[in-house]
C-alpha positions as CSV (number, residue, x, y, z in Angstrom):
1,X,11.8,6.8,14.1
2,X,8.3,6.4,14.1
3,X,5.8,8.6,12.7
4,X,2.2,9.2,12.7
5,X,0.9,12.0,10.4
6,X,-2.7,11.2,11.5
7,X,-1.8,11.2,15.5
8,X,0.7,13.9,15.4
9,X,2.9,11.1,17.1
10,X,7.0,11.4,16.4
11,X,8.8,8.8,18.3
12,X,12.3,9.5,19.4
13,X,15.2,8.4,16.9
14,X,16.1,4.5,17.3
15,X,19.9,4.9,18.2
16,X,21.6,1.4,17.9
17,X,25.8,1.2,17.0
18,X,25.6,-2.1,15.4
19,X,24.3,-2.8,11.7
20,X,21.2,-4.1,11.1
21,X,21.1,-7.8,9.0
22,X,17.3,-7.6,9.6
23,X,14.2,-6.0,10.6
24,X,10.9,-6.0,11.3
25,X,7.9,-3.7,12.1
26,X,4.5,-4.5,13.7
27,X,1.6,-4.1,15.9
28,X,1.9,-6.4,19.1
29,X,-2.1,-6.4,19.4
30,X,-1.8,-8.1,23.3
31,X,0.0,-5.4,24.5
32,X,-1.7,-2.5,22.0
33,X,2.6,-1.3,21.0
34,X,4.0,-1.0,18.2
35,X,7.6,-2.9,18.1
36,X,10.4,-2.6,15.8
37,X,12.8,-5.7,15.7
38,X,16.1,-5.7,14.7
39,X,19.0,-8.6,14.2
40,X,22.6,-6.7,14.5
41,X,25.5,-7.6,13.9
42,X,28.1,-6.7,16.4
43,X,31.9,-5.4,15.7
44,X,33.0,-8.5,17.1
45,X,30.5,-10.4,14.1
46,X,28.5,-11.8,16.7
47,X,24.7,-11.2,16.1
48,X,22.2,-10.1,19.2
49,X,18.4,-9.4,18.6
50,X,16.6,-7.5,19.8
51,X,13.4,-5.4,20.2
52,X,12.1,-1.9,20.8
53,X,8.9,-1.5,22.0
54,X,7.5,2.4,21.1
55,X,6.2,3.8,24.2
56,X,8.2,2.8,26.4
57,X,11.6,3.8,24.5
58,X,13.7,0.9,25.2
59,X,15.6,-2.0,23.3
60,X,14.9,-5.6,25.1
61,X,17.0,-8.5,24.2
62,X,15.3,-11.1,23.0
63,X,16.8,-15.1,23.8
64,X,16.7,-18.0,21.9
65,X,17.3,-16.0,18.2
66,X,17.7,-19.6,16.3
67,X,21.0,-19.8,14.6
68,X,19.6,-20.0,11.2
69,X,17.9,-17.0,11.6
70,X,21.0,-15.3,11.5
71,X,22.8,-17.2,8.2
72,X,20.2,-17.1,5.5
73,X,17.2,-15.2,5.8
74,X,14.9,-13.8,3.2
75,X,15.7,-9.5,3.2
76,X,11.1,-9.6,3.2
77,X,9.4,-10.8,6.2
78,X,6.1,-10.4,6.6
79,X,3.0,-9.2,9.3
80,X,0.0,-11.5,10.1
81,X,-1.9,-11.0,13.3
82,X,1.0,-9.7,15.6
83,X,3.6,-12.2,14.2
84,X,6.5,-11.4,12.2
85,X,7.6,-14.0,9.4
86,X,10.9,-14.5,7.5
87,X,11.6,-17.1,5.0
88,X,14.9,-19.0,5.6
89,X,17.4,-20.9,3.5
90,X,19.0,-23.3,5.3
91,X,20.2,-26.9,3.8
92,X,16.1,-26.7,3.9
93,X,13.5,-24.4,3.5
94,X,11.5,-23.4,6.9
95,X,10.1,-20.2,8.4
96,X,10.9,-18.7,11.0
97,X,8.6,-16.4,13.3
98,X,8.9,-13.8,15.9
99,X,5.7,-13.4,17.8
100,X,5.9,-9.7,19.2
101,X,3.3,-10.3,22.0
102,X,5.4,-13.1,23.7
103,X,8.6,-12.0,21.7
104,X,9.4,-15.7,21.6
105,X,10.7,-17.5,18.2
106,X,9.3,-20.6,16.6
107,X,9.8,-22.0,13.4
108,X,7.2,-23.6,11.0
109,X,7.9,-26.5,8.2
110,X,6.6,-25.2,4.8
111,X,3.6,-27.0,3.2
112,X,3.6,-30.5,2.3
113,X,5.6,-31.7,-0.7
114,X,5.9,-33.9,-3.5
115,X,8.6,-35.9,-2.6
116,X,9.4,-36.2,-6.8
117,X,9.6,-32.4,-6.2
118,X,13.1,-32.3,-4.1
119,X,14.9,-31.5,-7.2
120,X,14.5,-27.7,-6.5
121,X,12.8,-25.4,-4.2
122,X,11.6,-21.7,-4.9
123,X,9.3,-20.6,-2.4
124,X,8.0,-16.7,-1.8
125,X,5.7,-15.8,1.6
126,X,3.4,-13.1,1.8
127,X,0.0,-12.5,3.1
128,X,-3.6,-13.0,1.5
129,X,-7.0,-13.0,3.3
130,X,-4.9,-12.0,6.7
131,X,-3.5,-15.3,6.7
132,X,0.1,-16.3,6.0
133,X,0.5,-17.1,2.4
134,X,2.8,-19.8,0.7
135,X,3.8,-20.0,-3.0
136,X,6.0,-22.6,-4.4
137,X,7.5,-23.9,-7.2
138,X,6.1,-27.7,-8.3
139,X,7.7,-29.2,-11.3
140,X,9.2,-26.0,-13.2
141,X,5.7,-26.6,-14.2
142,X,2.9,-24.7,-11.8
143,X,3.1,-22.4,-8.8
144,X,1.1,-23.6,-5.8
145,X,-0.5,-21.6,-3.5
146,X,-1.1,-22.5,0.5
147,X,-2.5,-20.5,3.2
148,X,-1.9,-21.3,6.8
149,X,-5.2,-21.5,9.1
150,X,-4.9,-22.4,12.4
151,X,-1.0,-23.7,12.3
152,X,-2.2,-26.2,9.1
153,X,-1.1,-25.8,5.5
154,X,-4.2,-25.6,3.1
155,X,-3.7,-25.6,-0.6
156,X,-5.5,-22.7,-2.0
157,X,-4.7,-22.8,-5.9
158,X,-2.6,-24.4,-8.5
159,X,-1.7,-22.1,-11.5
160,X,0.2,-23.1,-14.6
161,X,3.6,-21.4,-14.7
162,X,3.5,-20.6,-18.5
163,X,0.0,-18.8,-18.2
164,X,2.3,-16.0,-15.7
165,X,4.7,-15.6,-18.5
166,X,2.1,-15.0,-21.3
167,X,-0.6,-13.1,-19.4
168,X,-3.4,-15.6,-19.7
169,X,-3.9,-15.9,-16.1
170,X,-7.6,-17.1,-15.6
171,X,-9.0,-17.2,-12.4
């Protein structure tokens, strides 16, 4: 259900009879809706997603949900400019997106890597400066932080691991 205190706006109540694997909320700025986006699983375990588009009150199906999308995906996906991201664990490490104004997947490779780095890969996606933001792990040793501008990785900062766990963060 969607709610607006400052509108007076009350949606109706999503009704769906599947469960819900994931989810995700956002402003399709192209077509001025809000959308709410749902994988389910099925009783049969067979996965569908879909989206429903406030407004008009109705669930679309949307094609093409990529398989990995479905086996490992990070519970926190993220908003940026009408596209919903979700980190995914596959034998690699990619994102996936759902753009709500086309409501078409893609899929993005994460920032460049040391190639001594293999070894281990923690990696966290959120938003800074309205851009897509990447942190990961390099060497046990430093976080590093990338933004992505225009479909391109930029490396935005590189801070020391140790200076997290003793607060002496300096920027």
């Amino acid at each position: 259900m969607l709610w607006n205190p400052c509108t007076g706006y009350t949606s109706e109540w999503l009704h769906t009879t599947a469960s819900i694997t994931t989810s995700g909320f956002g402003y399709d700025h192209v077509n001025h809706k809000y959308k709410f986006f749902a994988l389910l699983q099925l009783k049969s375990g067979a996965f569908i997603s879909k989206i429903f588009t406030f407004g008009t009150n109705h669930w679309k199906i949307i094609e093409n949900c990529p398989s990995h999308l479905v086996k490992r995906v990070s519970l926190r996906g993220v908003l940026v400019s009408g596209t919903l991201y979700w980190l995914v664990r596959v034998p690699h490490v990619v994102i996936v997106y759902l753009d709500l104004g086309s409501e078409t997947y893609g899929e993005l490779s994460l920032a460049h890597r040391d190639p001594d780095d293999d070894f281990r890969i923690i990696a966290a996606i959120g938003v800074l400066r309205n851009c897509l933001s990447l942190c990961l792990d390099h060497k046990k040793t430093h976080w590093a932080l990338w933004l992505l501008n225009n479909q391109s990785w930029t490396k935005l900062a590189m801070i020391p691991q140790n200076s997290l766990s003793t607060g002496h963060l300096k920027l």
